[in-house]
KOLROKE-138005 format. One record per residue (C-alpha): x, y, z; residue in three letters; residue number from 1. Coordinates in nm, 2 decimals. Example, Ala and Ser with C-alpha at 12.3 -4.5 7.8 and 13.67 -1.06 7.14 Angstrom:
2
{fido {1.23 -0.45 0.78} ALA 1}
{fido {1.37 -0.11 0.71} SER 2}
This chain:
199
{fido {-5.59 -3.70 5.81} UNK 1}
{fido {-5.29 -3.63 5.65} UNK 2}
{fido {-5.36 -3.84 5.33} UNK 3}
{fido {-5.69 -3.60 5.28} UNK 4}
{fido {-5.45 -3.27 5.20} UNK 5}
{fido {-5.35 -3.17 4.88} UNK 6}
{fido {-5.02 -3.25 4.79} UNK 7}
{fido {-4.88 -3.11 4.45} UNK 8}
{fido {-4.78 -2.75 4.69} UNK 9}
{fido {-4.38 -2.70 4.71} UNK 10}
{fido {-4.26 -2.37 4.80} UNK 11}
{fido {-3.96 -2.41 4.60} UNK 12}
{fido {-4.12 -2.42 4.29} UNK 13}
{fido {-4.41 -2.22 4.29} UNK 14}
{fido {-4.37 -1.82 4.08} UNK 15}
{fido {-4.45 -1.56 4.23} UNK 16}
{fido {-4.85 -1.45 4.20} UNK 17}
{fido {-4.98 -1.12 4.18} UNK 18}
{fido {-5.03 -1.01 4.55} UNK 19}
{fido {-5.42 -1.13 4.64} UNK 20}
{fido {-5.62 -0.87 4.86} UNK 21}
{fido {-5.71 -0.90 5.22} UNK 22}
{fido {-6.08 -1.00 5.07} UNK 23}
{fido {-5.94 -1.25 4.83} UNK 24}
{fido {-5.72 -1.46 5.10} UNK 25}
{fido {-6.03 -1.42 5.32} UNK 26}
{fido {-6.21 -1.58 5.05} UNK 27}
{fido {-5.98 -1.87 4.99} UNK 28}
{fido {-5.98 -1.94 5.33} UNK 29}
{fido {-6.32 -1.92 5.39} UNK 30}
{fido {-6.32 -2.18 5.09} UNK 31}
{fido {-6.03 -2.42 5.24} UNK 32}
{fido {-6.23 -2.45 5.54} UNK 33}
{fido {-6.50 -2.61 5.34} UNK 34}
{fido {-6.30 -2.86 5.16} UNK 35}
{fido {-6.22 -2.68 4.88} UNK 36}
{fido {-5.93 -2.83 4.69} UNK 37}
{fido {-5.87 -2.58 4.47} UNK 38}
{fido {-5.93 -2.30 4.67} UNK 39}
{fido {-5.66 -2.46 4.91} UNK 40}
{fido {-5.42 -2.47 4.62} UNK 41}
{fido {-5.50 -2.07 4.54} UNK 42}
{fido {-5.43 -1.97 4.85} UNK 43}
{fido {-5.11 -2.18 4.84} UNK 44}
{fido {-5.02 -2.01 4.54} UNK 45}
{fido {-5.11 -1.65 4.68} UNK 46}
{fido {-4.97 -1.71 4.98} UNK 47}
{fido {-4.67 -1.94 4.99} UNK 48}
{fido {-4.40 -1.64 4.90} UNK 49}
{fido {-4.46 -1.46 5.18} UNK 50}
{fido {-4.49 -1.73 5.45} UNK 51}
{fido {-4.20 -1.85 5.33} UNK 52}
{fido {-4.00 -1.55 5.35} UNK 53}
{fido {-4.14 -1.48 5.67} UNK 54}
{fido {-4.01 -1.84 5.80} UNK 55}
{fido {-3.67 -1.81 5.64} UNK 56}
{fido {-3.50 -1.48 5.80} UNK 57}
{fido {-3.61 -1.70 6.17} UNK 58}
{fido {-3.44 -2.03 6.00} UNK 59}
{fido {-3.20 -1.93 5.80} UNK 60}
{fido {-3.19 -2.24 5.58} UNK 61}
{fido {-3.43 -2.25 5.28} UNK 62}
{fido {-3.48 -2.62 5.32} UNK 63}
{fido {-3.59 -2.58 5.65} UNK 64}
{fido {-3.79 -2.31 5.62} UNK 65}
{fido {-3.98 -2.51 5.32} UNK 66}
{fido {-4.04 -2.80 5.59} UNK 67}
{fido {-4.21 -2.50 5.80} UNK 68}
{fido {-4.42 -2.35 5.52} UNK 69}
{fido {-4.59 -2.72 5.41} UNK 70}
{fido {-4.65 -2.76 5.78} UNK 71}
{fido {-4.75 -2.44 5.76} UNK 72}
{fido {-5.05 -2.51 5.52} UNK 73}
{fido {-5.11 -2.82 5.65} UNK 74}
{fido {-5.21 -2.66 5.95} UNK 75}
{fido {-5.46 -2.45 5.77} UNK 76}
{fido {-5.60 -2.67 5.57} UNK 77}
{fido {-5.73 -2.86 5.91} UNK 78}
{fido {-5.80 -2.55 6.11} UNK 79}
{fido {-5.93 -2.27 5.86} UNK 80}
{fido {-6.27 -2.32 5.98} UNK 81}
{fido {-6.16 -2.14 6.30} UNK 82}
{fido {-6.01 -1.79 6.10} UNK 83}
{fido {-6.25 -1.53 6.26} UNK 84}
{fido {-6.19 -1.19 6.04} UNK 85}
{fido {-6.38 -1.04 6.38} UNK 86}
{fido {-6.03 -1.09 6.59} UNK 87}
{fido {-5.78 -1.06 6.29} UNK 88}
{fido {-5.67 -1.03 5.91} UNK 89}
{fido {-5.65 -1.33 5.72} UNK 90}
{fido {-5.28 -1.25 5.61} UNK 91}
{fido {-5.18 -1.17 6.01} UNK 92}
{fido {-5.37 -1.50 6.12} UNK 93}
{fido {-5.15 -1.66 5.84} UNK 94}
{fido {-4.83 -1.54 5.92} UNK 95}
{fido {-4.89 -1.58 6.28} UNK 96}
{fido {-4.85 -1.96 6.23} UNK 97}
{fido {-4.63 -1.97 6.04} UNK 98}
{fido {-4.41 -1.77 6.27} UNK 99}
{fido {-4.51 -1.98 6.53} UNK 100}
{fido {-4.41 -2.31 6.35} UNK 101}
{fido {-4.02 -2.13 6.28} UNK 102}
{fido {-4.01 -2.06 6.64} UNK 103}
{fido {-4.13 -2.38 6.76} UNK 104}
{fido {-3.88 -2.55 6.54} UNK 105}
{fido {-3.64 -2.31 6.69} UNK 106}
{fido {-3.74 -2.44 7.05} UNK 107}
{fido {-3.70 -2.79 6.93} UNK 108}
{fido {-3.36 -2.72 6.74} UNK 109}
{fido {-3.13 -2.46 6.90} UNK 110}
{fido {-2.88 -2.52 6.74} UNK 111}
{fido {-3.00 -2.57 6.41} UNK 112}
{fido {-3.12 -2.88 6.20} UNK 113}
{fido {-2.90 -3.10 6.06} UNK 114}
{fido {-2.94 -3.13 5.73} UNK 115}
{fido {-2.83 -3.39 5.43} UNK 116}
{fido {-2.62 -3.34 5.17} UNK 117}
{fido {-2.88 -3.40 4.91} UNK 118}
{fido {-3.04 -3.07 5.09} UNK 119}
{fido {-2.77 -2.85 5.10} UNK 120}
{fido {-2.73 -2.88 4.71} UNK 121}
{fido {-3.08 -2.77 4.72} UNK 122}
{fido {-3.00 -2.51 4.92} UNK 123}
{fido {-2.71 -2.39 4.72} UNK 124}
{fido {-2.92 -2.40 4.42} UNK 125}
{fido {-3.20 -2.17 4.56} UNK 126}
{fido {-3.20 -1.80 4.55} UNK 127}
{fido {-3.44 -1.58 4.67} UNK 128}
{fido {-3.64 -1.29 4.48} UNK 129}
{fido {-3.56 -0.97 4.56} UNK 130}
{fido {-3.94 -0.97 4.69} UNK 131}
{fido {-3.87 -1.29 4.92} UNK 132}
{fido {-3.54 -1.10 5.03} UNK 133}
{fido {-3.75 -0.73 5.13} UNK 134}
{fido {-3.99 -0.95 5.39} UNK 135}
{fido {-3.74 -1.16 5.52} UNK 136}
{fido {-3.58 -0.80 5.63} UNK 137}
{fido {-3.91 -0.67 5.74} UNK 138}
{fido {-3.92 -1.05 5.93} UNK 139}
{fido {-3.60 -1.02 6.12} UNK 140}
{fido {-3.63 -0.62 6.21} UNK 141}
{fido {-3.94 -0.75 6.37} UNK 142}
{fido {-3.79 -1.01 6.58} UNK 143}
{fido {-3.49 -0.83 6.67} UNK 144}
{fido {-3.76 -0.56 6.75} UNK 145}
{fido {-3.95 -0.81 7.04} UNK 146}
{fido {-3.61 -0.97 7.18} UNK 147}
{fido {-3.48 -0.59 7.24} UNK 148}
{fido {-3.78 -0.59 7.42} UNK 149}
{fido {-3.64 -0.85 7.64} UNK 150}
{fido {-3.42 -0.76 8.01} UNK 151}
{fido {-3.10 -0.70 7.89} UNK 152}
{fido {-2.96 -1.09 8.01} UNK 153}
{fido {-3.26 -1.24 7.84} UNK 154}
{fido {-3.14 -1.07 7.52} UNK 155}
{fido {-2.82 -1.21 7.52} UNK 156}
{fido {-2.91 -1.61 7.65} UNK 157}
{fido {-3.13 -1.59 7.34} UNK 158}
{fido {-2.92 -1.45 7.09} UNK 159}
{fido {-2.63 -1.71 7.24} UNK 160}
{fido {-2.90 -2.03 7.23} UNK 161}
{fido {-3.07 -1.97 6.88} UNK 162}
{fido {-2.82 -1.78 6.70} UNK 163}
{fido {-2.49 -1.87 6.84} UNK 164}
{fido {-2.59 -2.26 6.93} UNK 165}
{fido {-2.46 -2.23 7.27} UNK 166}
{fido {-2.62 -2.51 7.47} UNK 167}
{fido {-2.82 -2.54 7.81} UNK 168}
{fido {-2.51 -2.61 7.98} UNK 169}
{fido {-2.26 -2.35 7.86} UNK 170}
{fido {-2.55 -2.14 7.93} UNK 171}
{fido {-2.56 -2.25 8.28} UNK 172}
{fido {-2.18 -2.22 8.30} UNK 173}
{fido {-2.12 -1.86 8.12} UNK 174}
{fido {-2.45 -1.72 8.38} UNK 175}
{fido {-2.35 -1.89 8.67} UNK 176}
{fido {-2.72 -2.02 8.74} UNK 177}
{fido {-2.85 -2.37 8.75} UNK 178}
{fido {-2.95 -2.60 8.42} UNK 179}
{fido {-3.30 -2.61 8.52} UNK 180}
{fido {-3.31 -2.17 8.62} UNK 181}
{fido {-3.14 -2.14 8.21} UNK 182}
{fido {-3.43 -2.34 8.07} UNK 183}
{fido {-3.69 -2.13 8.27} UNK 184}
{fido {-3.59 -1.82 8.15} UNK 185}
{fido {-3.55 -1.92 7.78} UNK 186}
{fido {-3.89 -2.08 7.76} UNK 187}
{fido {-4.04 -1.75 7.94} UNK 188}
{fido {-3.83 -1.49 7.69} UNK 189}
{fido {-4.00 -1.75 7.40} UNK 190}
{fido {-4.32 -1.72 7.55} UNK 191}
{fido {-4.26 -1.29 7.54} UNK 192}
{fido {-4.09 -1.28 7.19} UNK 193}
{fido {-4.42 -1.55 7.07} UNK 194}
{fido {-4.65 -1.28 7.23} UNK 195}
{fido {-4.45 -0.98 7.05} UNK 196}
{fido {-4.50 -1.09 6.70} UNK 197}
{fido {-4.83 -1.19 6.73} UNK 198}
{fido {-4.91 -0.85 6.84} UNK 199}
């Protein structure tokens, strides 16, 4: 239940740790999954930076990406008991849903969330490190990377829907195929990018 997680985590205002091993996040997971408070806040701690700039170059709004990260965690603190190290790493296995969260909000939101004013000054008053700002780069090469991987119209209907904001309809209208054929394809090229950066 959502009342059982820990809630003193905010990605906003947590420092940067010193980066924890493979073994170490292994550990904490290991120790999440068994209830452990304070192993869930370590992890948090080691963790959070990255998640977060992995979230935000496929958001592009800090505030939003923040929402994804404390979903993020929340996930794992109900589902760390099923990390297997046998079928991947403990940082991959965390990323991976992450990334699937930002996408998923993606899905939900093409054309972006609206926000309050409240959280744009937030926002405005957030900058990234220069650490947060080398994985978000890393992030978005790698998602580029899977929609090039796309057909060449499924590039573009992507980049138009979740970059551009186009909607189903002018979708529909600028390809000259039904509503219905526009929402197939961009639920299949999801599907293919989803695949792609969990690969």
């Amino acid at each position: 239940m959502l009342q059982d997680v820990p809630t003193n985590t905010d990605s906003s205002s947590q420092t940067t740790p010193t980066a924890a091993t493979a073994t170490e996040v292994s550990a904490l997971i290991g120790r999440v999954a068994a209830g452990d408070r304070a192993g869930f806040a370590q992890l948090y701690q080691a963790m959070a930076p990255k998640l977060l700039g992995v979230v935000l170059r496929i958001l592009r709004d800090r505030a939003w990406a923040d929402d994804v990260v404390q979903e993020t965690f929340l996930k794992v603190w109900h589902k760390a008991g099923l990390f297997d190290s046998k079928q991947s790493t403990p940082v991959a296995w965390l990323v991976s849903i992450a990334r699937n969260g930002a996408i998923d909000e993606l899905r939900k939101h093409p054309a972006g969330r609206t926000v309050t004013d409240d959280e744009m000054d937030q926002v405005a008053g957030r900058e990234p490190t220069s650490q947060q700002t080398m994985e978000d780069q890393q992030a978005v090469k790698h998602l580029n990377e899977c929609i090039d991987q796309l057909e060449k119209d499924r590039q573009d209907m992507v980049r138009l829907a979740y970059l551009n904001g186009w909607s189903r309809d002018q979708l529909a209208s600028q390809y000259g195929q039904p509503l219905n054929t526009v929402k197939t394809q961009l639920r299949r090229a999801l599907q293919a990018i989803k695949g792609c950066l969990e690969s």
